[in-house]
N, C-alpha and C positions, 0 to 999 in steps of 0.2 A: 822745807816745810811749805813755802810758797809755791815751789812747784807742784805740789801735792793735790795743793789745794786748788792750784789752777787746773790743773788732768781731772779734778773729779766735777768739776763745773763743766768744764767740755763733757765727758761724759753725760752729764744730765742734759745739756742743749739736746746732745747727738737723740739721747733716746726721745726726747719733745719733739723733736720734728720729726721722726718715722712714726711712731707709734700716736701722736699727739700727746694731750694732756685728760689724764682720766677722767677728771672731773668736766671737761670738759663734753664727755662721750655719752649718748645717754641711746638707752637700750632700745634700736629701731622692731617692735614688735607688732607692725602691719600687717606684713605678712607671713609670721607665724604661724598666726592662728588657721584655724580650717577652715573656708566655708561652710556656711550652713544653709542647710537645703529643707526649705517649706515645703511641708508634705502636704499638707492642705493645700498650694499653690493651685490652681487650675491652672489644664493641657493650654499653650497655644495651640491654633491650629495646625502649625508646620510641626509638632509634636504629634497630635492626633492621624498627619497624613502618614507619617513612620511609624508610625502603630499600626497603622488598616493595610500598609505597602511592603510593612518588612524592612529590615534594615541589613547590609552587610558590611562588615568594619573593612575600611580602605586598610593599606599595606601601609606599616611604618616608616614614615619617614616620609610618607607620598601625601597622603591624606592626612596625618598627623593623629589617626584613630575620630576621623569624622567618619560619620556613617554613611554610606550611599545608598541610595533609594533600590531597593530590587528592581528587577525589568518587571512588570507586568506580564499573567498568566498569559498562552495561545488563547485565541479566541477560535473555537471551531469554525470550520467553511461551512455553513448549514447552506448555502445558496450554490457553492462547487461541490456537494456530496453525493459518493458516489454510491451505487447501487445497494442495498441493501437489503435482507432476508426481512419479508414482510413490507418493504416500501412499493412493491412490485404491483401495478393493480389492473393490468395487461388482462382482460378477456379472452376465451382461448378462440382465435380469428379463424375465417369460416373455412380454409383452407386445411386446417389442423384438425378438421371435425372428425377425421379417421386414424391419426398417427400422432406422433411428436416435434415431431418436424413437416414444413413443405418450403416446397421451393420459390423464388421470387417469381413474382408476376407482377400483373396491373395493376394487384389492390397494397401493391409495399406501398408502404409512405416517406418516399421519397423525400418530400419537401422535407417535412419532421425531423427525418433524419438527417441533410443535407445542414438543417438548422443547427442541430446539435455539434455538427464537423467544423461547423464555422467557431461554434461557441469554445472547443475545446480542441483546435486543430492541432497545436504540440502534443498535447497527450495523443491523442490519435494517433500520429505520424509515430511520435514513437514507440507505442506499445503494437500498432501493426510491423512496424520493422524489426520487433523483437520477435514478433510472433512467423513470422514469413521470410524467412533469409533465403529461399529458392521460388523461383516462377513455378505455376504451376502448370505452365505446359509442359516443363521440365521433368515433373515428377510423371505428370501422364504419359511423359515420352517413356521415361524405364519403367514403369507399371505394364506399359503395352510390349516391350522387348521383353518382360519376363515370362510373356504367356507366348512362346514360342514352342518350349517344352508340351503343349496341347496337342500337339499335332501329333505327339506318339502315342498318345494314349486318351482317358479320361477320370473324372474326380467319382468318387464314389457317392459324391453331393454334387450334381452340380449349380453353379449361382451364375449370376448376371452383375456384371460392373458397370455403374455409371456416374458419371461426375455431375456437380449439380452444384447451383448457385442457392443458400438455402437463405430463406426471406423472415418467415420464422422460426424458431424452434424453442423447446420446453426444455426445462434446466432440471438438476435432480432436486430441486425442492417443489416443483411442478410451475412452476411459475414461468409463462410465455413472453419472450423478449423479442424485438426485432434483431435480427445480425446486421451488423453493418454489412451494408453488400452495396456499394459506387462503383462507378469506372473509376476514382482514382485509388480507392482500396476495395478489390474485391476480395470474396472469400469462395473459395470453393471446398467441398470436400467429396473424400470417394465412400460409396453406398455399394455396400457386396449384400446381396439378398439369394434365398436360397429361391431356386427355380422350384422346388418340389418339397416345398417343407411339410415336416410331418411323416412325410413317403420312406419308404424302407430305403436303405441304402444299396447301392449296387453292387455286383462284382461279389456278394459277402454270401454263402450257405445257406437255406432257409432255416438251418437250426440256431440261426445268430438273431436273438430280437435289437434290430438296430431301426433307428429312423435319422432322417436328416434334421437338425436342430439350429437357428437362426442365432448367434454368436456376434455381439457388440462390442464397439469399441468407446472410447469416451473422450470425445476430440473437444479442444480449446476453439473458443470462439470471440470475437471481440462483439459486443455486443451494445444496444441501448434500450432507452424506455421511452419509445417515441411522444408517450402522453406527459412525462415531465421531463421538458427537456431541459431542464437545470441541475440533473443529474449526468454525472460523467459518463462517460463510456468506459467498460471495465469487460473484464475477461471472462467469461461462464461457461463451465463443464456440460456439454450433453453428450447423450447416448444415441449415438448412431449405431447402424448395421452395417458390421465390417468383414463378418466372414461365415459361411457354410458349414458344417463339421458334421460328419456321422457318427451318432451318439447309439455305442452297443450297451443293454442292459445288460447284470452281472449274469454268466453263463451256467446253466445248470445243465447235469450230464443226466439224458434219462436209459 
């Protein structure tokens, strides 16, 4: 009986010291409860700046669900922008008084333009090496080795080829640029014009109603606006004169 009673007395020590004594335990309910969040509060300001900036939740475990501030919107280059439909305010220069194009002379603006090359010379360098991957004595060399075949005969149109450095020229929205044209990027292009346009064509029947008809091409050009020269240099389509063709009306049998 004694030892009984001694085994149930250790038993109640053993449970006192792991579990403690109950009355002894009293119920910790700090943080139980929820926070409560005043909705009346006013923003801090480091609230109001994540509000006007956007917020996006960091990765788990990184950020711990803090929010990081977004990057701020691009801000456009209005002071590097380049060419645009309607920015253009280029007068059509006294050279141009008869065509679309003319070739450089005395009255280029050299400086202006020399200015702009300084201002933007990476672009330059490299949209002219995009645009120009052969010399163009190169291409005049095989241009003139294909007119060998002349010798045995003749064109029913005939035209006139010649190479030219052009100074300005008028784009298809009609608006007048300078081309860049330096000694260290020239531009050259070739001009086919009809010697006889208009004129009946040769070698052809007189029952054929034919005439010779002046035939365009539309060559890339690098280009600027020599009056604002905070605009970049950029690439613009014009229409040159590329080829000859004898043009027959549809044939009636009388």
């Amino acid at each position: 009986m004694v030892r009984v009673v001694v085994q149930m007395i250790l038993l109640v020590a053993w449970g006192v010291a792991i579990h403690g004594d109950p009355q002894d335990r009293t119920e910790d309910t700090t943080h139980t409860q929820p926070a409560k969040i005043d909705l009346d509060q006013e923003e801090t300001g480091e609230d109001q700046v994540k509000k006007a900036v956007g917020a996006i939740p960091g990765p788990v475990g990184v950020s711990l669900g803090v929010p990081i501030p977004a990057p701020p919107l691009p801000v456009s280059d209005v002071v590097h922008a380049s060419l645009r439909p309607g920015l253009v305010r280029v007068s059509r220069p006294a050279c141009g008084a008869t065509g679309t194009y003319c070739s450089y002379n005395q009255n280029y603006p050299l400086d202006k333009v020399n200015s702009i090359i300084d201002r933007f010379y990476n672009d330059v360098r490299i949209i002219y090496s995009d645009l120009y991957r052969f010399p163009t004595h190169d291409l005049v060399y095989f241009d003139n080795a294909t007119l060998e075949y002349r010798r045995d005969g003749h064109f029913v149109c005939e035209s006139s080829v010649d190479y030219m450095r052009p100074g300005w020229a008028q784009n298809l929205r009609g608006e007048w640029l300078a081309i860049l044209n330096t000694d260290k990027f020239p531009q050259t292009i070739r001009v086919e014009k009809c010697r006889y346009e208009g004129k009946r064509c040769e070698y052809l029947p007189p029952c054929y109603k034919s005439k010779c008809v002046q035939r365009y091409s539309y060559v890339r050009l690098l280009c600027v606006d020599p009056y604002h020269p905070t605009l970049r240099p950029v690439v613009e389509v014009f229409r040159i004169p590329s080829a000859c063709s004898c043009f027959v009306q549809d044939f009636t049998y009388y």
